[in-house]
C-alpha positions as CSV (number, residue, x, y, z in Angstrom):
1,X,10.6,-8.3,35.1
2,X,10.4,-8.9,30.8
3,X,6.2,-9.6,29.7
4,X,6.4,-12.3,27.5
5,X,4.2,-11.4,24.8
6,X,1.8,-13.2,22.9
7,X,3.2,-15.1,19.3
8,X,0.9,-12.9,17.3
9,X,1.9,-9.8,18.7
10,X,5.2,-10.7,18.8
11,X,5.2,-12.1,14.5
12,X,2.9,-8.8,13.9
13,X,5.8,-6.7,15.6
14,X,8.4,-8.4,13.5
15,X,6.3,-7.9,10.1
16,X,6.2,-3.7,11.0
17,X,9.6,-3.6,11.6
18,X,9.9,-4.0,7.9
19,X,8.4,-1.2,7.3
20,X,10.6,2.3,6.8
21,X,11.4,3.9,10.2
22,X,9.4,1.0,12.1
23,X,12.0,0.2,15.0
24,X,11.3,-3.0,17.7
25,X,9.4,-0.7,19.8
26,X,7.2,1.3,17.5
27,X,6.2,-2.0,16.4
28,X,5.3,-3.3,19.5
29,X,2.8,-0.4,20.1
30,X,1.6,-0.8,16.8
31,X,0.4,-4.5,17.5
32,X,-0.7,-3.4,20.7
33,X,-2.9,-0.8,19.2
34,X,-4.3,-2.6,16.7
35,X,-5.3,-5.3,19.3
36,X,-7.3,-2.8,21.0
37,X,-9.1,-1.1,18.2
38,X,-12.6,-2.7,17.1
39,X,-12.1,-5.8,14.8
40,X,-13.8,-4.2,12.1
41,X,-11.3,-1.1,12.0
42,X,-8.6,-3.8,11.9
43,X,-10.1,-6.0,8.9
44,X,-10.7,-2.8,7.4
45,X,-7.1,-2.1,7.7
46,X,-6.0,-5.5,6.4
47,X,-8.3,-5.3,3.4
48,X,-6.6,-2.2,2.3
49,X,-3.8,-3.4,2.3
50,X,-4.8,-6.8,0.2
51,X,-5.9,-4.1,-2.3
52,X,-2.8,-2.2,-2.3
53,X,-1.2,-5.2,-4.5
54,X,-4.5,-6.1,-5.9
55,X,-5.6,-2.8,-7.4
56,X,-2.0,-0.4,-7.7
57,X,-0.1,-0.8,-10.6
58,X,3.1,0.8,-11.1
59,X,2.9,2.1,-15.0
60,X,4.6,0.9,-17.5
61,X,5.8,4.3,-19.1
62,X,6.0,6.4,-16.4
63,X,6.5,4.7,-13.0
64,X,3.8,6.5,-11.4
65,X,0.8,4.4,-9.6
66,X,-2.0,3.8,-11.6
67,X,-5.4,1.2,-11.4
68,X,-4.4,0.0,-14.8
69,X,-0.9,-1.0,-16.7
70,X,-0.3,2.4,-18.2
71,X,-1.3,5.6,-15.7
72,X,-4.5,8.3,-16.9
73,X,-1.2,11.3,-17.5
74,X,0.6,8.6,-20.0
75,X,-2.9,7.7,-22.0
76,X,-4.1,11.1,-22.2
77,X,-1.1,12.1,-23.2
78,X,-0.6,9.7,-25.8
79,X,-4.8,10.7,-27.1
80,X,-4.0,14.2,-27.4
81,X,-0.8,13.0,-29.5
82,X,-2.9,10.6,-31.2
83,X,-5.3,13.3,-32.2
84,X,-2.9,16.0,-33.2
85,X,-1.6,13.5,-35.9
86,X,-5.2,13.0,-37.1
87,X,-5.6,16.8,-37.3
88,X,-2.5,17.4,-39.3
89,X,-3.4,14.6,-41.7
């Protein structure tokens, strides 16, 4: 006998399988874990990633993730350039 399972396990399920090496049934147990953890691990969970998109910027020079448009090994790169000119001057 097939368990019908509920629509928000079930659209949960379909958003993991998106995910890289997230197959049907991996997913499933995914949703089903999360229903059984305490609500406030899984808002914690769903606030992280709201600030994955909010907060992680991929930068502009580099392509590595960064909190702002251009990564801290690009700027400090570009200071110390910036102040090696100066010193030469």
């Amino acid at each position: 006998m097939r368990t019908i399972l509920p629509r928000a396990v079930r659209d949960l399920s379909q958003e993991l399988m998106r995910l890289p090496s997230i197959g049907p049934k991996t997913a499933r147990r995914l949703a089903i874990y999360l229903l059984r953890q305490p609500h406030s691990n899984v808002t914690r969970l769903a606030d992280n990633i709201k600030n994955l998109h909010a907060n992680v910027k991929i930068c502009k020079n580099c392509y590595n993730l960064s909190e702002k448009d251009v990564c801290e090994a690009v700027s400090y790169t570009h200071l110390r350039a910036h102040e090696t000119s100066l010193h030469l001057v």
